[in-house]
TORGU-23706 format. One line per 3 residues: their letters; for each residue x negated, y, z of C-alpha. Coordinates in steps of 0.1 Angstrom, whole numbers, plus 2048, in hexadecimal, padded with zeros to 3 digits. Layout:
N
a) X Y Z | ...
END
This chain:
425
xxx) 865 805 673 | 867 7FC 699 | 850 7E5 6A7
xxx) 84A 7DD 6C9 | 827 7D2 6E1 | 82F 7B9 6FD
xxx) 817 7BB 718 | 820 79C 72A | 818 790 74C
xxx) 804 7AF 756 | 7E3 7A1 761 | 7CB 7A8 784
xxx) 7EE 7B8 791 | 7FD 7A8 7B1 | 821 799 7A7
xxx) 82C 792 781 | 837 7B2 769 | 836 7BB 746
xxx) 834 7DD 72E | 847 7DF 70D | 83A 7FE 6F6
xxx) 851 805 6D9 | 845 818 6BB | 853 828 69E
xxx) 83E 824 683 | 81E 82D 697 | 830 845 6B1
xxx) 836 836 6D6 | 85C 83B 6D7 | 861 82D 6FB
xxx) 84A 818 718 | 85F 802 72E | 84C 7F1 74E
xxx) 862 7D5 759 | 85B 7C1 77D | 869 7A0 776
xxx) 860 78E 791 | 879 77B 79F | 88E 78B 7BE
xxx) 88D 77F 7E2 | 8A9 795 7F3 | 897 79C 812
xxx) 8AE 7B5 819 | 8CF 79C 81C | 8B8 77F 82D
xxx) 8B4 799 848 | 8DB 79F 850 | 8E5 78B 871
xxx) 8C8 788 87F | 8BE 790 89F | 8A3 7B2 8A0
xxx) 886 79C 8B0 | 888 785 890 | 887 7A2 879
xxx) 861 7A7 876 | 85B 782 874 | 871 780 85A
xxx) 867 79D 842 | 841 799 844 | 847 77E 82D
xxx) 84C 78E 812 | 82B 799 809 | 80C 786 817
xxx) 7F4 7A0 812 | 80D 7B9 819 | 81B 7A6 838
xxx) 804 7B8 852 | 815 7DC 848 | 83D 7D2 841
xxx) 83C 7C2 868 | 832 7E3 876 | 845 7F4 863
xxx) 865 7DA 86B | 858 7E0 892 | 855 806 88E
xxx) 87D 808 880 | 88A 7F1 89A | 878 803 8BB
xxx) 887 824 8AD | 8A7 816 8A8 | 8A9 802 8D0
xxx) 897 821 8DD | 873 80B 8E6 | 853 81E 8ED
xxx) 837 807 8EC | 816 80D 903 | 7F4 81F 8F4
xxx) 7E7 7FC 8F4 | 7FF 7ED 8D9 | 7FE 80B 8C5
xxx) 7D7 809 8C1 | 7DC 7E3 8B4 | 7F4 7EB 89F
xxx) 7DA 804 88D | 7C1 7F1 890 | 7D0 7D4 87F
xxx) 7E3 7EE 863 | 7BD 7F9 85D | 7B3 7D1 859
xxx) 7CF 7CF 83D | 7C4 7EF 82A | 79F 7E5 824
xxx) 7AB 7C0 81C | 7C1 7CF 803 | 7AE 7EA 7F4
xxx) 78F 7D3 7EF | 7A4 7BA 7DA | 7B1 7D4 7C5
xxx) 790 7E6 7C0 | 778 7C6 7BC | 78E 7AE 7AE
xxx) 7A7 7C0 79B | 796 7DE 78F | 773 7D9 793
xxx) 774 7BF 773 | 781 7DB 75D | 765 7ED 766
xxx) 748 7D4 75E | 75B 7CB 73F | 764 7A5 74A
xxx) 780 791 74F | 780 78C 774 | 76C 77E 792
xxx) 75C 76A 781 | 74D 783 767 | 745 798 781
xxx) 731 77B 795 | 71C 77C 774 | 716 7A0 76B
xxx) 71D 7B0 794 | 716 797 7AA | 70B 7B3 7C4
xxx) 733 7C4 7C3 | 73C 7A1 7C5 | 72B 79C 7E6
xxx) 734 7BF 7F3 | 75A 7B8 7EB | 756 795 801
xxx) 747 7AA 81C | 762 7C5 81E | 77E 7AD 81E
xxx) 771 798 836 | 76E 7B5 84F | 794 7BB 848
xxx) 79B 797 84C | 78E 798 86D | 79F 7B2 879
xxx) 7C3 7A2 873 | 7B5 77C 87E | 7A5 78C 89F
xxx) 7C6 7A5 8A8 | 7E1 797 894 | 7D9 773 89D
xxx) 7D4 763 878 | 7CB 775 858 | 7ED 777 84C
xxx) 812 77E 85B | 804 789 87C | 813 77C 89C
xxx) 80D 795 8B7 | 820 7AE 8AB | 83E 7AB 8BD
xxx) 85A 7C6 8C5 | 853 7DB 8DF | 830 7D4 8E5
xxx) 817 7BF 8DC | 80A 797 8E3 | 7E8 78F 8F3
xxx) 7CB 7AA 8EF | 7AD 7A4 8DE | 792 79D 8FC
xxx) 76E 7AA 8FD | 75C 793 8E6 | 775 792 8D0
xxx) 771 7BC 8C6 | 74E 7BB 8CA | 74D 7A4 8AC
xxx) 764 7B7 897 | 751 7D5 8A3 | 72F 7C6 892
xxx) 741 7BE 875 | 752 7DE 86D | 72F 7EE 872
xxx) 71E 7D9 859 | 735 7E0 844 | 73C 805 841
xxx) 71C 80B 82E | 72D 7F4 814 | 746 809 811
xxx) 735 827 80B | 722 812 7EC | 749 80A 7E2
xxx) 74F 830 7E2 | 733 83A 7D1 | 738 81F 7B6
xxx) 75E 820 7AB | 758 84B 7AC | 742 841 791
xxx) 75B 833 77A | 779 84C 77A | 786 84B 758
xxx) 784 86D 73B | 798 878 724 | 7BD 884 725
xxx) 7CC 88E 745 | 7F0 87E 74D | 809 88E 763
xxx) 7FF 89D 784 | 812 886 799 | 82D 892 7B2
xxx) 81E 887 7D5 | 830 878 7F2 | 81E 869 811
xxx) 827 865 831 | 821 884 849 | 804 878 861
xxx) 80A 87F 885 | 7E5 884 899 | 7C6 86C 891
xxx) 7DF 84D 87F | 7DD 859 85B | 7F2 842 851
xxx) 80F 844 867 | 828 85D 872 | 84E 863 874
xxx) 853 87D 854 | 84C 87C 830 | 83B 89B 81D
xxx) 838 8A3 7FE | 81E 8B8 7E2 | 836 8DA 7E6
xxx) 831 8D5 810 | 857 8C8 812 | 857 8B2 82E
xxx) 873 89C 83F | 87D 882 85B | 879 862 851
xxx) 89D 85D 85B | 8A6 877 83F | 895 85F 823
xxx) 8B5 856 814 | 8B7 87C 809 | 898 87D 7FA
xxx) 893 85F 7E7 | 8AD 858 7CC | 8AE 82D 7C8
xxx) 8B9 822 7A4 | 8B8 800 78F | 89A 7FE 779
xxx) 8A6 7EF 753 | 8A0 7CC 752 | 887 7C6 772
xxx) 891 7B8 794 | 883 7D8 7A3 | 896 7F7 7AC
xxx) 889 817 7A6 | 884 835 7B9 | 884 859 7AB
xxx) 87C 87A 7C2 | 895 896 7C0 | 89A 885 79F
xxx) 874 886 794 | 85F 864 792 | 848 868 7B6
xxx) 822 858 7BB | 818 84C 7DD | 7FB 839 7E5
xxx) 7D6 841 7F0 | 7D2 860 7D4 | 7F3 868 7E3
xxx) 7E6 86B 808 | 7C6 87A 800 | 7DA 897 7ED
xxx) 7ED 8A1 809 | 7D5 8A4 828 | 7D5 883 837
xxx) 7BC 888 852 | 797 879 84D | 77C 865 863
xxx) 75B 879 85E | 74C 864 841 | 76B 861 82D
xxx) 771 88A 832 | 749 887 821 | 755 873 808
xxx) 775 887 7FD | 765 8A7 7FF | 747 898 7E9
xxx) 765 88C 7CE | 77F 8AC 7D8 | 781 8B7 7B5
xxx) 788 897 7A5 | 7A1 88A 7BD | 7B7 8AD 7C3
xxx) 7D5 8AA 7A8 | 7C5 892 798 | 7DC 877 787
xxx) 7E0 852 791 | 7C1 848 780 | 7AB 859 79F
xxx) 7BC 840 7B6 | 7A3 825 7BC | 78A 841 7C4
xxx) 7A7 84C 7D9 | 7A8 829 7E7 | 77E 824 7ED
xxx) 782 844 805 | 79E 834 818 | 789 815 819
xxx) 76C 82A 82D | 789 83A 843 | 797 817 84B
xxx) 778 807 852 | 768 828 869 | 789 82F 87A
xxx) 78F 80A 889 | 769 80D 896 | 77B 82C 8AA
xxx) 79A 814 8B8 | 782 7FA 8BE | 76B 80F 8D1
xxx) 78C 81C 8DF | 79A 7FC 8EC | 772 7EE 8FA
xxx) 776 80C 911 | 79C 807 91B | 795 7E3 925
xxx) 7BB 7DD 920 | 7CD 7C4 932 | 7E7 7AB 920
xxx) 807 7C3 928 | 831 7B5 923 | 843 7C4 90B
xxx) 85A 7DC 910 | 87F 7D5 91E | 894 7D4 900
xxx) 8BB 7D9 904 | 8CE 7D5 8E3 | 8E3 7EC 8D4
xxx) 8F4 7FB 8B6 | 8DE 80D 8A7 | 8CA 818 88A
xxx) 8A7 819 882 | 88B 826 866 | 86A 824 866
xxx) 84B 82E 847 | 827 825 84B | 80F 828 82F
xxx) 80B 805 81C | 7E8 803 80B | 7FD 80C 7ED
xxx) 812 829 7FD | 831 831 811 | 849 816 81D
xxx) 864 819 82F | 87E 7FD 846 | 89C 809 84F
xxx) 8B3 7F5 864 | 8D9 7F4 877 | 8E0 7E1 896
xxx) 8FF 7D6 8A2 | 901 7D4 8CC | 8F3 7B1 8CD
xxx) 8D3 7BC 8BA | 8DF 7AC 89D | 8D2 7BC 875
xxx) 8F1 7C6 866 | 8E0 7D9 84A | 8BB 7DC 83E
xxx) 8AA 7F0 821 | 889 7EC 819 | 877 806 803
xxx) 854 7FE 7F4 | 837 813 7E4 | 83C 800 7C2
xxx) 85C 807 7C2 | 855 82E 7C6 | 839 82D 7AD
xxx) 852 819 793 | 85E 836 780 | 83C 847 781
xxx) 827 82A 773 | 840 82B 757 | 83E 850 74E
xxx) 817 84F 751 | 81A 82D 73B | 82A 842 71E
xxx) 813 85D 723 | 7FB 849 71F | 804 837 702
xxx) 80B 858 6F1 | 7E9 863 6F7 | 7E0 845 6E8
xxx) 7F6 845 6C9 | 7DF 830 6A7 | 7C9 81D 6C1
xxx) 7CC 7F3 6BA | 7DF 7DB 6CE | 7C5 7D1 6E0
xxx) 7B7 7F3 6EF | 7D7 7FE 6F7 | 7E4 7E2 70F
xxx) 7C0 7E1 720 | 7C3 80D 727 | 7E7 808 72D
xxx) 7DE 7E5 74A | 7C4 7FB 756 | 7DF 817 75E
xxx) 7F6 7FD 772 | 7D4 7F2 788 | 7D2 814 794
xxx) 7F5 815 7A1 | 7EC 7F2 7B4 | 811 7E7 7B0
xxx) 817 7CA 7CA | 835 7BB 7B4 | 840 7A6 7CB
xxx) 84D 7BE 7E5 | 85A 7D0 7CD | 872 7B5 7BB
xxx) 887 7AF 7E0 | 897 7CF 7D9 | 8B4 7C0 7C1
xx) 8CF 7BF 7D8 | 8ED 7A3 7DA
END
């Protein structure tokens, strides 16, 4: 007889899913992950308007993502109007993509995860039984915060990030006080490293995940113009559309995204994997955890994650140090002449590749926008490591199995709601 286990919402999870396991008897038949949140259509809001309102416009649609999609957005539309922006602008801009990767990665970790691992149901458990994680977590994320107030000009939806350049630099006193807190915080997150390495999970090993990432270019590990891939595959992020297969995913307001016909993984474990450089102290830290990160499955990503959260943190004290030295100027933009043309982009999200692709008619007007997200990419891979799981799991109670199978969907990090804009109209 069929019977069916609703896991419904999905809980510490940014955005509102669910997971359905059917069972025959006591055999998993089938595991459906559906991302029912409702859709925004970010891609039609974007058609006829002008190219400089573009990134204003598509930040929105995450706020902790909102640092990443507008550099991304400004990355597409400076390819397609041919812009090159100064060394100075390019160093804010990773700067402040470094801010949103250790805000990001210390929710997920301390708030989302860390609970599962003390055994409590959230903050407030963990306030109780790790007040000391607790405290770390507020330090961490308030160095990130920092970072985006002090270059971006407010914690969320930056404003000086503007095509072709970039707003008013950040003056003297202004690094030197995200300098001090960056360096009291990188011991943290060494202590975050060294704890979450402690609580990678045993048992049965799911599917070594195909690996994409974007293929970094110099010291920016997490930007670059080609994607690469586990079998050394690599291709121009114009060329995306030829590598990654879009598809409608059952009854969820998310697309789906399959590889060469193959479910894909991106995402810190995904970066990691395939030789995204390293400051010194995160190179430490992966080599110390080499074996249990190297085609490892999805579970190894928030160790994956505490080493990125070491690299963010160490490499903006190198742009910082960087910029005190330059003593940059406020600069203009550069000259922007519309023009029809198209434009794509990638930068690594916290939670793996995204991608904005846009066309311009010859008044700089968006006549067509796709937006591709990491939870979108991850979709079909979730799902077969959800079934796999559940397999392994076959005669364990209700209970056990929607906490294991929860646990699994934390360490994919899905951000739900940038994935849901991708239902077209």
């Amino acid at each position: 007889m069929n019977s069916v286990l609703e896991i419904s919402p999905l809980t510490r999870v940014e955005g509102h899913g669910c997971i359905n396991v059917l069972f025959a008897g006591t055999k998993v038949e089938k595991v459906s992950l559906s991302l029912y949140e409702s859709p925004r259509f970010f891609e039609a809001l974007l058609k006829g308007k002008s190219y400089s309102e573009v990134p204003e416009i598509i930040c929105r649609i995450c706020s902790l993502c909102s640092t990443v999609h507008r550099i991304c957005s400004l990355l597409a539309i400076e390819k397609a109007l041919d812009l090159r922006v100064s060394e100075q602008a390019r160093l804010y801009r990773e700067l402040i993509l470094y801010g949103g990767h250790i805000q990001s990665h210390a929710l997920h970790l301390f708030c989302l995860v860390l609970p599962d691992c003390f055994d409590v149901a959230g903050l407030s458990g963990l306030a109780d039984k790790a007040p000391q994680e607790l405290k770390r977590w507020l330090q961490i994320k308030a160095a990130g915060n920092l970072i985006q107030e002090t270059v971006g000009g407010r914690t969320i939806h930056p404003v000086t990030l503007i095509p072709g350049g970039m707003g008013k630099p950040v003056n003297r006193e202004g690094l030197l006080k995200l300098k001090e807190s960056l360096q009291r915080v990188l011991p943290e997150t060494r202590q975050a490293y060294e704890l979450f390495r402690s609580f990678l999970p045993n048992g049965d090993k799911l599917a070594t995940p195909r690996y994409v990432s974007v293929r970094p270019e110099g010291a920016a590990p997490f930007l670059g113009d080609s994607l690469t891939m586990g079998n050394g595959e690599t291709i121009p992020v114009d060329s995306y559309k030829n590598l990654l297969r879009e598809q409608m995913a059952g009854t969820g307001n998310a697309k789906t995204i399959l590889v060469k016909d193959e479910p894909a993984t991106v995402g810190a474990l995904a970066r990691l994997n395939l030789g995204m450089p390293l400051t010194p102290m995160a190179a430490t830290a992966f080599e110390e955890s080499r074996m249990l990160l190297t085609n490892a499955d999805i579970r190894a990503n928030n160790l994956a994650q505490a080493v990125e959260l070491i690299l963010a943190v160490e490499r903006s004290l190198e742009i910082v140090d960087i910029l005190l030295k330059a003593d940059f100027t406020r600069e203009e933009p550069a000259g922007i002449v519309p023009k029809k043309s198209r434009g794509s982009a990638a930068v690594e999200a916290p939670r793996g590749v995204l991608i904005h692709s846009y066309s311009f008619d010859g008044r700089g007007i968006c006549r067509g926008a796709d937006i591709v997200t990491p939870t979108v990419i991850n979709q079909a891979a979730m799902e077969r490591d959800l079934l796999a799981l559940a397999t392994h799991m076959e005669g364990a109670d209700d209970e056990e199995l929607t906490d294991a199978l929860e646990r699994l969907v934390r360490a994919y990090d899905p951000c739900i709601s940038c994935a849901v804009h991708v239902l077209r109209i």
